[in-house]
Each structure stands twice: as structure tokens, then as C-alpha cells.
TORPA-4810 file (N, C-alpha, C, O; in nm, 3 decimals):
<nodes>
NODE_1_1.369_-0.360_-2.071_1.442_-0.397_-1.951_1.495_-0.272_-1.879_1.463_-0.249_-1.762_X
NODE_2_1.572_-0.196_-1.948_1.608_-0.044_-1.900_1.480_-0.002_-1.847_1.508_0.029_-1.731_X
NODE_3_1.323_0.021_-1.867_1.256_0.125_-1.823_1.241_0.042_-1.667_1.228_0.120_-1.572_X
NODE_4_1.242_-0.072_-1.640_1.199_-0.167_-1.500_1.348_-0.158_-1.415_1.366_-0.185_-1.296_X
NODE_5_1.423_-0.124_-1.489_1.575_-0.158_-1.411_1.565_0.026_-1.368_1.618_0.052_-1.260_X
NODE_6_1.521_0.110_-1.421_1.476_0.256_-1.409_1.421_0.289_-1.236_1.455_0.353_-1.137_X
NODE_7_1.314_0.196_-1.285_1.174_0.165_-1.213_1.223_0.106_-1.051_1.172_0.132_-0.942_X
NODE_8_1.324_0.031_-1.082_1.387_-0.021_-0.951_1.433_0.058_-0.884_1.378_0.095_-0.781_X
NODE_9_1.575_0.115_-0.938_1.638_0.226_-0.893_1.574_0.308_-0.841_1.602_0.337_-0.725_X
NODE_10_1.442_0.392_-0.923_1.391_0.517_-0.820_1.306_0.449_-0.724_1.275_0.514_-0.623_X
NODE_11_1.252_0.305_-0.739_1.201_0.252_-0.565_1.277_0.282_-0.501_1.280_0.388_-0.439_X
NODE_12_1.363_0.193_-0.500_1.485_0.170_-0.381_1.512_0.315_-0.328_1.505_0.310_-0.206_X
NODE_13_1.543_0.454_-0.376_1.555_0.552_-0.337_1.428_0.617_-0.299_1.423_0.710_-0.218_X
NODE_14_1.340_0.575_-0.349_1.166_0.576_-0.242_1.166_0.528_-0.155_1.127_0.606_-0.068_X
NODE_15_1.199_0.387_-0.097_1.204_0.337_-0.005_1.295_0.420_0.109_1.252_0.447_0.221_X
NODE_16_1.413_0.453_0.068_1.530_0.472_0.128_1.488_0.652_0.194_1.551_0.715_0.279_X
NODE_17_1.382_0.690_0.128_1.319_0.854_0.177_1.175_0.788_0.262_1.154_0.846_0.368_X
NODE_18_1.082_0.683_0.229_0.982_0.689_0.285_0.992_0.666_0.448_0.900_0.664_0.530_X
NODE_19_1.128_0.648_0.469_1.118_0.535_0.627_1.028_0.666_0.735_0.964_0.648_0.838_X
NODE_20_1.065_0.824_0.643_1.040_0.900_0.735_0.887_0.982_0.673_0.824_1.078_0.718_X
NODE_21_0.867_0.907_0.566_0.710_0.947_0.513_0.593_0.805_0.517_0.603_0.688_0.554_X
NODE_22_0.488_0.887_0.458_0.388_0.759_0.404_0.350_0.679_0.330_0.247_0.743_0.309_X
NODE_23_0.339_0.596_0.269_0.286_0.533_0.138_0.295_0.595_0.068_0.393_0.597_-0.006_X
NODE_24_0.181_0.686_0.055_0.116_0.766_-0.037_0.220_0.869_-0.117_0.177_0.946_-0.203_X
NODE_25_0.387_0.862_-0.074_0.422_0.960_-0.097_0.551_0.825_-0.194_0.633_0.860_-0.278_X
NODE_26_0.531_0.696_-0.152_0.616_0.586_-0.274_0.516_0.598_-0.446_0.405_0.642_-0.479_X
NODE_27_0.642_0.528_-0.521_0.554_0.511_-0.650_0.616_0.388_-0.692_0.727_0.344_-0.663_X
NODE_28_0.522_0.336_-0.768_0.522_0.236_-0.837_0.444_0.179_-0.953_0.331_0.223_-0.973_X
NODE_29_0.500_0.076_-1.040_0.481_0.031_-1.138_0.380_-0.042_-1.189_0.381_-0.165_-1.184_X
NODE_30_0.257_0.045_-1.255_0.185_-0.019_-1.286_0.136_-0.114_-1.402_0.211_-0.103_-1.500_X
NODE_31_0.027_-0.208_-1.421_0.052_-0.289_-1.463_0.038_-0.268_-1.622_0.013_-0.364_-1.694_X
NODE_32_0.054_-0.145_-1.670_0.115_-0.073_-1.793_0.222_-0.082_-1.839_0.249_-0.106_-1.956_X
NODE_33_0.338_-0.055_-1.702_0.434_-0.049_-1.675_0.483_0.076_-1.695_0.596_0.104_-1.738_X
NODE_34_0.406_0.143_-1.666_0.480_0.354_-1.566_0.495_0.358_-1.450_0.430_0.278_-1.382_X
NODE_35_0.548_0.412_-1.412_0.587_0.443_-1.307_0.463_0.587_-1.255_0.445_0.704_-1.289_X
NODE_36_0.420_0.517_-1.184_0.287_0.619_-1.090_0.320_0.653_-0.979_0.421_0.600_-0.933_X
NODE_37_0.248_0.749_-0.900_0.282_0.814_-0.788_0.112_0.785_-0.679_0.013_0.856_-0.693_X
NODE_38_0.118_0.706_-0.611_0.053_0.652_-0.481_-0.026_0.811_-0.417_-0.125_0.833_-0.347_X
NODE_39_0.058_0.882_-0.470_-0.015_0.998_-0.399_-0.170_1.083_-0.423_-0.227_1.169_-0.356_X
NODE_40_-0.198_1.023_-0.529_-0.324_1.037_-0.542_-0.461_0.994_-0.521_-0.572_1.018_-0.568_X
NODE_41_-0.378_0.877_-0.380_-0.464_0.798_-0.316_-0.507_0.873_-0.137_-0.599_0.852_-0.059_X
NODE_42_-0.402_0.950_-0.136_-0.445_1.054_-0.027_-0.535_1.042_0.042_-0.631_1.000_-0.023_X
NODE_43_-0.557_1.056_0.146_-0.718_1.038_0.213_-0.830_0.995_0.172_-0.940_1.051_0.174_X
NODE_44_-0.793_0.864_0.125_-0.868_0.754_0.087_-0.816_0.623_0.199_-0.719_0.643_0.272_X
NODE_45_-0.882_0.511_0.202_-0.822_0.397_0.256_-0.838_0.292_0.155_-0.930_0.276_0.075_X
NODE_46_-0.696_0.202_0.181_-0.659_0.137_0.056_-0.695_-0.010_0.148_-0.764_-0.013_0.250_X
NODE_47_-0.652_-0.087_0.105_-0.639_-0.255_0.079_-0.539_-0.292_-0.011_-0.572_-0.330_-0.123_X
NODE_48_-0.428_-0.287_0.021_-0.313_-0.374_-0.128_-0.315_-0.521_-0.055_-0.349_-0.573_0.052_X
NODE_49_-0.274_-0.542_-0.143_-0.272_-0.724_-0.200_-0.139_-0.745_-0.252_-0.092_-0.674_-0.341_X
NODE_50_-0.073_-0.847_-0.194_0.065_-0.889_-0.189_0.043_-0.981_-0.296_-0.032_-1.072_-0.261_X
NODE_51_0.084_-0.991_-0.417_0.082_-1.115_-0.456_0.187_-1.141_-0.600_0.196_-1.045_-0.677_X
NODE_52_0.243_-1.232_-0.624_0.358_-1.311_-0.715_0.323_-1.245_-0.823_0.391_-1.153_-0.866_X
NODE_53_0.215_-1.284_-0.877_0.123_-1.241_-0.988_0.168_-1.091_-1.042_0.208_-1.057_-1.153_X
NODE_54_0.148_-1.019_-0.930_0.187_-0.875_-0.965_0.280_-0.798_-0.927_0.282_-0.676_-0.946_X
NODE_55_0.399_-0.891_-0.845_0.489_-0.840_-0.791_0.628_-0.850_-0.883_0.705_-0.943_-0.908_X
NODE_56_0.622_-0.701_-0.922_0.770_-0.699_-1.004_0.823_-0.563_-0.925_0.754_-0.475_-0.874_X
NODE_57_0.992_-0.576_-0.932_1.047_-0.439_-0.924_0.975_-0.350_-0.809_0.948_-0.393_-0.697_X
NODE_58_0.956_-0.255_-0.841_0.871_-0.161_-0.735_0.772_-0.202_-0.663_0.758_-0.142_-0.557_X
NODE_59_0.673_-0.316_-0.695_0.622_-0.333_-0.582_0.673_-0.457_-0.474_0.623_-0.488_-0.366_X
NODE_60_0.778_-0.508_-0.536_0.845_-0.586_-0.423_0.894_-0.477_-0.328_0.902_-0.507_-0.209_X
NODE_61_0.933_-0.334_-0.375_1.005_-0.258_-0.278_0.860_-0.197_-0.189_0.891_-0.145_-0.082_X
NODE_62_0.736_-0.197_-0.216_0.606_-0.130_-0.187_0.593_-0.222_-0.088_0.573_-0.187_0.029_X
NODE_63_0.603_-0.353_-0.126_0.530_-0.471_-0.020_0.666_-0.462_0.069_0.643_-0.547_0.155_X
NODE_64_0.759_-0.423_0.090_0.861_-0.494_0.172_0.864_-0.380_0.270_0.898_-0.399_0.387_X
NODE_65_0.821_-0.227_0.212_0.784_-0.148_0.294_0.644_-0.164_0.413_0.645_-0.119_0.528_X
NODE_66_0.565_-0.215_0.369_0.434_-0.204_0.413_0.443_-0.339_0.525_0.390_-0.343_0.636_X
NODE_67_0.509_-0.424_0.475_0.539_-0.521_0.581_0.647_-0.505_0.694_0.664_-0.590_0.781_X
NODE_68_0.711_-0.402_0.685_0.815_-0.347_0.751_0.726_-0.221_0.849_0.768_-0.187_0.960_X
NODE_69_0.617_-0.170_0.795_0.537_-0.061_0.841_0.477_-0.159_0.923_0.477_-0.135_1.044_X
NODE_70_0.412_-0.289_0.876_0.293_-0.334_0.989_0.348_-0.383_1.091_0.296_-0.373_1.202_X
NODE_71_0.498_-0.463_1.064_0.536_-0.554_1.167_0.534_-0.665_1.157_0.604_-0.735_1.230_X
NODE_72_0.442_-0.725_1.046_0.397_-0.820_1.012_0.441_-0.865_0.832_0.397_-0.832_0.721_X
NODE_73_0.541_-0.948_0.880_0.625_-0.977_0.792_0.560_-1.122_0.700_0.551_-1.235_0.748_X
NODE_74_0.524_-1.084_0.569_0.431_-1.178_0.512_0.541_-1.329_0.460_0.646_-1.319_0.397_X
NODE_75_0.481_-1.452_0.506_0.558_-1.576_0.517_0.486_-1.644_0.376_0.520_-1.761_0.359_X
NODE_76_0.415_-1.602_0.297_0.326_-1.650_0.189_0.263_-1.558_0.087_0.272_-1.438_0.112_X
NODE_77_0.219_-1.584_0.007_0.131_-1.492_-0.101_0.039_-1.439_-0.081_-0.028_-1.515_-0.010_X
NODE_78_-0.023_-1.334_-0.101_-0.177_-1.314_-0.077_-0.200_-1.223_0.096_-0.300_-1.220_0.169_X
NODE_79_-0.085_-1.171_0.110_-0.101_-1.116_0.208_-0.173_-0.963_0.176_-0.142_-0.910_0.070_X
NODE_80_-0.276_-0.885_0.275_-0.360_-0.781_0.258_-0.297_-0.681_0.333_-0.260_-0.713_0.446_X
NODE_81_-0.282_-0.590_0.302_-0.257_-0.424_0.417_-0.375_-0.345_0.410_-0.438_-0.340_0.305_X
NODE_82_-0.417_-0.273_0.526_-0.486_-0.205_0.538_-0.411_-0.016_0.539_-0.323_0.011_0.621_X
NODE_83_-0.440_0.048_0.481_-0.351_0.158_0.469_-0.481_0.257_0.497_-0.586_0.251_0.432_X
NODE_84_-0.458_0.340_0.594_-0.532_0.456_0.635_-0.483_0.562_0.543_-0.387_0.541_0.468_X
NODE_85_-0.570_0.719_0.548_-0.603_0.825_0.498_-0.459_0.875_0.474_-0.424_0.909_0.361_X
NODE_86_-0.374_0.880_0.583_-0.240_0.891_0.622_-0.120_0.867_0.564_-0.013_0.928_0.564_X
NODE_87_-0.167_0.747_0.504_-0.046_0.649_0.409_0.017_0.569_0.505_0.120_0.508_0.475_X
NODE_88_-0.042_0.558_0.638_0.003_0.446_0.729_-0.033_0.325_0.722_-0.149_0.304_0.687_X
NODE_89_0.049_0.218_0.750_-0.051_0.055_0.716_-0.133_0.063_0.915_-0.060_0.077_1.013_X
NODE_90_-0.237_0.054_0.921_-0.330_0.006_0.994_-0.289_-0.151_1.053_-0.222_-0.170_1.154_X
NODE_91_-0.333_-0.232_0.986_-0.283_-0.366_1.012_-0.234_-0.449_0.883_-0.201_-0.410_0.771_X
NODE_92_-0.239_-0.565_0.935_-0.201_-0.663_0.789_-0.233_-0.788_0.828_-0.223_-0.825_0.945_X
NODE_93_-0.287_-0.883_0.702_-0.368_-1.001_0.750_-0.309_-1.058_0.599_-0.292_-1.004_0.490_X
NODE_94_-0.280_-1.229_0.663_-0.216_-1.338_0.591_-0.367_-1.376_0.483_-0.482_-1.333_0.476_X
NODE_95_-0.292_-1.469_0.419_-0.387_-1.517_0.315_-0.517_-1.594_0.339_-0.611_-1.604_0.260_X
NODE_96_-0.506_-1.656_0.481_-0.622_-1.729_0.518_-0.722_-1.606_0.544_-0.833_-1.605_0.492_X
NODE_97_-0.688_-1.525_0.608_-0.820_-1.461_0.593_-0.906_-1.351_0.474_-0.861_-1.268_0.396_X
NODE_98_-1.006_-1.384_0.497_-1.057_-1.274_0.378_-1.096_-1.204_0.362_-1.117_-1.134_0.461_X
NODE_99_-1.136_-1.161_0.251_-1.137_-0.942_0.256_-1.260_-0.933_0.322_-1.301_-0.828_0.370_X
NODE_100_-1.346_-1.087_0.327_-1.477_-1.007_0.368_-1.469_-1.039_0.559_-1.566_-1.026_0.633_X
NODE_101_-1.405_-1.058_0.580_-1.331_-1.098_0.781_-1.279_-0.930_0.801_-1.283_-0.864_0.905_X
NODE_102_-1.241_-0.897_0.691_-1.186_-0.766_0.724_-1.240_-0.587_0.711_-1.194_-0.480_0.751_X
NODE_103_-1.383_-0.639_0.617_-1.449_-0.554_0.582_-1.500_-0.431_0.645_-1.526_-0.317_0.608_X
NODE_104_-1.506_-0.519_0.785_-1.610_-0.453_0.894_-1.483_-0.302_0.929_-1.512_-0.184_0.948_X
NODE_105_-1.367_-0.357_0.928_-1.238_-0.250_0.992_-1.241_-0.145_0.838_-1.198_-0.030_0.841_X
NODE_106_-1.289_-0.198_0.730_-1.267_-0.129_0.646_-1.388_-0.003_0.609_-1.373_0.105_0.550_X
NODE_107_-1.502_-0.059_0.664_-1.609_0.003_0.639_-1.649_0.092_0.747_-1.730_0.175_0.706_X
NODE_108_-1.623_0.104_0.858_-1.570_0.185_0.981_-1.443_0.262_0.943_-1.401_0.332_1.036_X
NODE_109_-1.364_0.267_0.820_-1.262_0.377_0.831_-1.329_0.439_0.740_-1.350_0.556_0.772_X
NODE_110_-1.370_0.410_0.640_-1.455_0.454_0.514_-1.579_0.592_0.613_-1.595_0.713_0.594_X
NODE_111_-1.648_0.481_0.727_-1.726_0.585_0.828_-1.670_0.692_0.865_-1.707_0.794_0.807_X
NODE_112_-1.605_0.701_0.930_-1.492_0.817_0.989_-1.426_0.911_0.860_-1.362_1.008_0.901_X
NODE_113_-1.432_0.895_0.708_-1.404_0.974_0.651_-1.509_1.043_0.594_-1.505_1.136_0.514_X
NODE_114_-1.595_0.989_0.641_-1.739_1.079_0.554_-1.769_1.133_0.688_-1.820_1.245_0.682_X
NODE_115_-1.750_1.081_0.822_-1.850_1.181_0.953_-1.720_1.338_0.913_-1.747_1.455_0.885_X
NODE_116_-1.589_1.272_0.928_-1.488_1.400_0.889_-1.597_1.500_0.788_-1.677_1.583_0.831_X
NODE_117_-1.576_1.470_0.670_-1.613_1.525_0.545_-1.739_1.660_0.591_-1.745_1.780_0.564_X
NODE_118_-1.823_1.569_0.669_-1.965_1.607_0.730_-1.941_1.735_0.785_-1.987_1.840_0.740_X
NODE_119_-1.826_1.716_0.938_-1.794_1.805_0.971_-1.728_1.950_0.958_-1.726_2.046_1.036_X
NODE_120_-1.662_1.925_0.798_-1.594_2.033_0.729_-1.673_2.106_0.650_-1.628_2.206_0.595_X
NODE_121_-1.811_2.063_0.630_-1.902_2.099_0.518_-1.971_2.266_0.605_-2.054_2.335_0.547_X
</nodes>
């Protein structure tokens, strides 16, 4: 109980530093239960998944950020973020729709990091 009540505390003071950073720079609790650092997702693009199932402690503080980032304040389970290279959320889409409605935005950012890549080579 102490290591999750731990785990809370340094969210909440993640949260309380990210308003002026990115994702990538929160951590949270994985389903080990350590405490990880998001930052090694860096210029990659993510997809998180809101859901009961896996929402303890830190990532209630992850999702409450990311829904606070999109604007789009999730009313149900199963809500998706789209998180750019950046650690910015892109958009966010409710449970009716599905990953594959959303693919096309995902596979066009995925594009743009390899034409990048191309160009640095």
C-alpha cells in the first residue's frame, strides 16, 4: 500500500510540474507496479487507452492530464489519446470509435517521422 500511496504522491507533483511540460516527461505505474518514466517514449507516437481495468493511482493522474491536454474530457471508459513525438495529445476519441477509424491519423504521423528521419540521414 505504501509503494502506490508513494506512487500517488510523486504523480500529483508530476502533474502539478507537467502543466508547463509534456507527457513524456510524467511517470507512471506500471502494471508491475514501478514507477516508470514516459520518457522513453520520446519521439515516438503513442495511443493510450483510458480504461478502469488499468487505472490505478498514477494513471488516473496521466488520464486526467491528457484529458485536460485534449479538451476533451472523457464521460466513459475506453477513451483513446493520440500523443505526438512532442508529448502533446493530438486529439482524443470516445469509446465508440475505433483504433482502426483512427489509424489513418496514426499512420500519417508514423509517415512524417520516418520522411524526418530520411531527411537527417
Amino acid at each position: 500500500m505504501l509503494p502506490r500511496a508513494l506512487a500517488v504522491l510523486i504523480s500529483v507533483f508530476s502533474l502539478t510540474e507537467s502543466k508547463q511540460k509534456d507527457l513524456y516527461t510524467f511517470k507512471v505505474v506500471n502494471s508491475r507496479g514501478k514507477l516508470v518514466s514516459l520518457e522513453k517514449y520520446r519521439g515516438s507516437v503513442s495511443l493510450d487507452l483510458n480504461s478502469v481495468l488499468n487505472c490505478e493511482g498514477c494513471h488516473f493522474f496521466f488520464f486526467f492530464h491528457t484529458s485536460e491536454s485534449s479538451g476533451k474530457e472523457p464521460d466513459w471508459n475506453f477513451w483513446k489519446y493520440l500523443i505526438d513525438v512532442n508529448g502533446k495529445v493530438v486529439d482524443a476519441w470516445g469509446p465508440k470509435v475505433s483504433v482502426k477509424e483512427i489509424q489513418p491519423k496514426i499512420a500519417e504521423m508514423v509517415r512524417q517521422i520516418i520522411l524526418k528521419k530520411k531527411e537527417e540521414l
